[in-house]
NUTOR-237319 format. One record per residue: x, z, y of N, C-alpha, C in turn. Coordinates in steps of 0.05 Angstrom, whole numbers, padded with zeros to 5 digits. Each point is the difference from the previous one (the first is absolute). Layout:
+--------+--------+--------+--------+--------+--------+--------+--------+--------+
:   n_c1 :   n_c3 :   n_c2 :  ca_c1 :  ca_c3 :  ca_c2 :   c_c1 :   c_c3 :   c_c2 :
+--------+--------+--------+--------+--------+--------+--------+--------+--------+
:      X :      Z :      Y :      X :      Z :      Y :      X :      Z :      Y :
...
+--------+--------+--------+--------+--------+--------+--------+--------+--------+
END
This chain:
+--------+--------+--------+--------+--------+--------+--------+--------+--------+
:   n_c1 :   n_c3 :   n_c2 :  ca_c1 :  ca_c3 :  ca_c2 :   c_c1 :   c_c3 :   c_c2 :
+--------+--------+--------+--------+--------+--------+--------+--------+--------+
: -01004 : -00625 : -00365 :  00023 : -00013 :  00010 : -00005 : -00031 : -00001 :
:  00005 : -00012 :  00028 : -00006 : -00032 : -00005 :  00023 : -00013 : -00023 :
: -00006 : -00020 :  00003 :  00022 : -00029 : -00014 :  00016 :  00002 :  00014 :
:  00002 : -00002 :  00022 :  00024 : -00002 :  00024 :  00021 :  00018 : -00007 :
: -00012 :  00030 : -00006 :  00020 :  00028 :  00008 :  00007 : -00003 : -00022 :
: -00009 : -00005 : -00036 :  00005 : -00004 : -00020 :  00025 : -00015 : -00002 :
:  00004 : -00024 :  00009 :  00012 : -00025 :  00005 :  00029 :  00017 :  00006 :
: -00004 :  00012 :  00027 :  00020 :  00009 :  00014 :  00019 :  00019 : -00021 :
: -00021 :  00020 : -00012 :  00016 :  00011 : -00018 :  00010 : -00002 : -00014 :
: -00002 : -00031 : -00014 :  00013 : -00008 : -00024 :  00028 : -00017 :  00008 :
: -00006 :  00000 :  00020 :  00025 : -00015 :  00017 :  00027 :  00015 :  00013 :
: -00009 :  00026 : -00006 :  00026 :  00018 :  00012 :  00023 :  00000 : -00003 :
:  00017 :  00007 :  00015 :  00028 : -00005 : -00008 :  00012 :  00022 : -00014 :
:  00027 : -00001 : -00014 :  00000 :  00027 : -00010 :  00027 : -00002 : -00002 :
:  00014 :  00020 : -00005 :  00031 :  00003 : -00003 :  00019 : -00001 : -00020 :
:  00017 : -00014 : -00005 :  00001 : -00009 : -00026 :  00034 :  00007 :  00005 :
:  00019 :  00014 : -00019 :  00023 :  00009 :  00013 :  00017 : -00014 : -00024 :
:  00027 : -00010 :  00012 :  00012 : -00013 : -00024 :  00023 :  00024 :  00002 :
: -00009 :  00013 : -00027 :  00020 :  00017 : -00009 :  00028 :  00005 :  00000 :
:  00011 : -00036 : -00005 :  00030 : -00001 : -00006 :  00010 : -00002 :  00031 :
: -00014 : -00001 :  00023 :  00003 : -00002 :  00017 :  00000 :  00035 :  00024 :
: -00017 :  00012 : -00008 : -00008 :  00020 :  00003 :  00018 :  00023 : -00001 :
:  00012 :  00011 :  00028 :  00019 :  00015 : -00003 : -00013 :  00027 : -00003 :
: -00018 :  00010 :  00005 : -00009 :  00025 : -00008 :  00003 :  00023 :  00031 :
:  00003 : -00016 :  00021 :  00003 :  00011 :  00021 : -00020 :  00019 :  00015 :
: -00031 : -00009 : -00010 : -00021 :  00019 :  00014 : -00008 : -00003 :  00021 :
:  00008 : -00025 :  00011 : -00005 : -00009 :  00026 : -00030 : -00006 :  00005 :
: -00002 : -00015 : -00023 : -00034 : -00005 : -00005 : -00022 :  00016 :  00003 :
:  00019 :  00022 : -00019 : -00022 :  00024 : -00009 : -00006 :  00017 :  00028 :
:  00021 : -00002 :  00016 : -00008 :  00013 :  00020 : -00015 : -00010 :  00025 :
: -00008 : -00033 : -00003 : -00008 : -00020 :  00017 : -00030 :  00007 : -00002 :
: -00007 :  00001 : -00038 : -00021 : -00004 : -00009 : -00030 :  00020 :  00020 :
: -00011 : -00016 :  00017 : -00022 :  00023 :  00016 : -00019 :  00009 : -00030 :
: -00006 : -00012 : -00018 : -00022 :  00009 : -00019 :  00025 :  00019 : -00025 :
:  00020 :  00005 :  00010 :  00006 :  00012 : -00023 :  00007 : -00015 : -00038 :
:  00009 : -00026 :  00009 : -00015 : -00024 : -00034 :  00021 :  00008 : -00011 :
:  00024 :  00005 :  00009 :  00028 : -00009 : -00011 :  00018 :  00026 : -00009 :
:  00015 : -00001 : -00020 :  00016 :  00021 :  00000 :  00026 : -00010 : -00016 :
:  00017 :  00020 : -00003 :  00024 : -00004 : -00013 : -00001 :  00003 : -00027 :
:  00014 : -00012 : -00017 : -00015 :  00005 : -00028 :  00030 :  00014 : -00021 :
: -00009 :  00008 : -00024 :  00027 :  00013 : -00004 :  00012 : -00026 : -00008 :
:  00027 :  00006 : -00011 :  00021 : -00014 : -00013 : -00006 : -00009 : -00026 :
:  00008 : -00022 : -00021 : -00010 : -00009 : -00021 :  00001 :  00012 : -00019 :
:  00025 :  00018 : -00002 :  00027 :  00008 : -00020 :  00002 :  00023 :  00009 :
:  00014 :  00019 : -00012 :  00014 :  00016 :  00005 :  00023 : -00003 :  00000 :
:  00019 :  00000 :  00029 :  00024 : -00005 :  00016 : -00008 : -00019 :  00015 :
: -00019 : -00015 : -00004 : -00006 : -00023 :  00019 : -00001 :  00013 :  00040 :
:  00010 : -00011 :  00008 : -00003 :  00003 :  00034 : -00007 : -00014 :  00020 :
: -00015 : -00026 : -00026 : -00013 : -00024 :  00032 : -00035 :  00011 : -00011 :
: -00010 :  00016 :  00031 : -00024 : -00002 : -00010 : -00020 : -00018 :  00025 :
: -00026 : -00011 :  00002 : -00007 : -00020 :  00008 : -00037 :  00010 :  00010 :
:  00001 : -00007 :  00020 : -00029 :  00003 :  00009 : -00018 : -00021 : -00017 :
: -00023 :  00018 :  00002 : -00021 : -00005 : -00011 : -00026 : -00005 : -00001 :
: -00020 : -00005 :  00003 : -00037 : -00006 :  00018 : -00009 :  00032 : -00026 :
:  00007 :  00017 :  00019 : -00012 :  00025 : -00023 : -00031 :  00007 :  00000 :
: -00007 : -00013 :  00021 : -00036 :  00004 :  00008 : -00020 : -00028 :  00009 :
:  00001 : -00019 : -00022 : -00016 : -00033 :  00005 : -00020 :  00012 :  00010 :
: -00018 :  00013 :  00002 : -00032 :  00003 :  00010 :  00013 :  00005 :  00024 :
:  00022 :  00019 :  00006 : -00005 :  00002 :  00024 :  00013 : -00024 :  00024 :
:  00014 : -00023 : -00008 :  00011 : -00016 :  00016 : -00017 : -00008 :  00020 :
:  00007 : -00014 :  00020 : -00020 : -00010 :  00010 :  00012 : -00028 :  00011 :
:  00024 : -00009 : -00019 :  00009 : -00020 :  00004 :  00011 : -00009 :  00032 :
:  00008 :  00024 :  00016 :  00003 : -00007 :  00027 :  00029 : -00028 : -00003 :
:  00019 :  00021 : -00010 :  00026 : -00018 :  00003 :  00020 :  00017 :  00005 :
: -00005 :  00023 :  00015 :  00023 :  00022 :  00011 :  00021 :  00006 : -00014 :
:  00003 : -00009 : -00021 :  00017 :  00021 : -00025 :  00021 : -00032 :  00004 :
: -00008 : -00026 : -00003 :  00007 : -00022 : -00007 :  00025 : -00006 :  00025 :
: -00017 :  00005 :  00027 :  00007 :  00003 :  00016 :  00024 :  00015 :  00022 :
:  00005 :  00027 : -00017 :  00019 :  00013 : -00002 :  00018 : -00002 : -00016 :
: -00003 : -00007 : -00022 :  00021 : -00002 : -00019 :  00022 : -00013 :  00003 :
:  00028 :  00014 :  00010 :  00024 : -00012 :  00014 :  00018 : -00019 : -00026 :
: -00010 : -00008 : -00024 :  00013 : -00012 : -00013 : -00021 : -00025 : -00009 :
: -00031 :  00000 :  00014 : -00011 : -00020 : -00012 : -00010 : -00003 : -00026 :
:  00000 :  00025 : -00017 : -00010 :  00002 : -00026 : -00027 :  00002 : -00005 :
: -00013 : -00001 :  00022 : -00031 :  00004 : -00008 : -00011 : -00021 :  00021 :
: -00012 : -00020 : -00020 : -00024 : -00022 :  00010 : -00023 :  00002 : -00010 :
: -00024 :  00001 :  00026 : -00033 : -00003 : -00005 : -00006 : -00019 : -00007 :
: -00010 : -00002 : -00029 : -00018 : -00018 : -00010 : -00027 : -00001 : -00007 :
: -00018 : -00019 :  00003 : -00031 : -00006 : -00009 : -00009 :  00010 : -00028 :
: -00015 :  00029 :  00001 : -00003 :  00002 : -00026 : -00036 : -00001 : -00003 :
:  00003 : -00020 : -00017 : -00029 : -00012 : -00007 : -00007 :  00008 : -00026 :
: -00020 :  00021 :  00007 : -00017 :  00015 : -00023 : -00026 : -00020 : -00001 :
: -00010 : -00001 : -00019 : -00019 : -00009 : -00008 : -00028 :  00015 : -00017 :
+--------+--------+--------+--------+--------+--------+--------+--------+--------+
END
């Protein structure tokens, strides 16, 4: 693998969901082409806000689709720089 493709990879974007924001709608999960995202359970027991989740990091591929769909704006791609 060159420096270049290396580079690239460490530069990917990734999905980062703000929870308190996060209605739990599935809109994402169903956007998701790689399958990353899912619904996750509730905190508590009686709890009923439950909130999407990046359930598969290896498999992202940082497109954006999930971000993109999301009708409330709860999920923004950010630069995640592994080292």
């Amino acid at each position: 693998m060159t420096e270049q493709n290396k580079n690239e990879l460490k530069k990917k974007k990734w999905p980062v969901i703000n929870q308190k924001e996060c209605a739990g709608c599935s809109v994402c999960v169903e956007a998701c082409p790689m399958e990353c995202l899912r619904i996750g359970m509730p905190k508590f027991r009686g709890d009923i806000h439950t909130t999407a989740e990046l359930a598969k990091p290896d498999c992202c591929t940082g497109c954006g689709i999930c971000a993109q769909n999301c009708p409330i704006r709860a999920i923004v791609m950010t630069e995640k720089n592994d080292k």
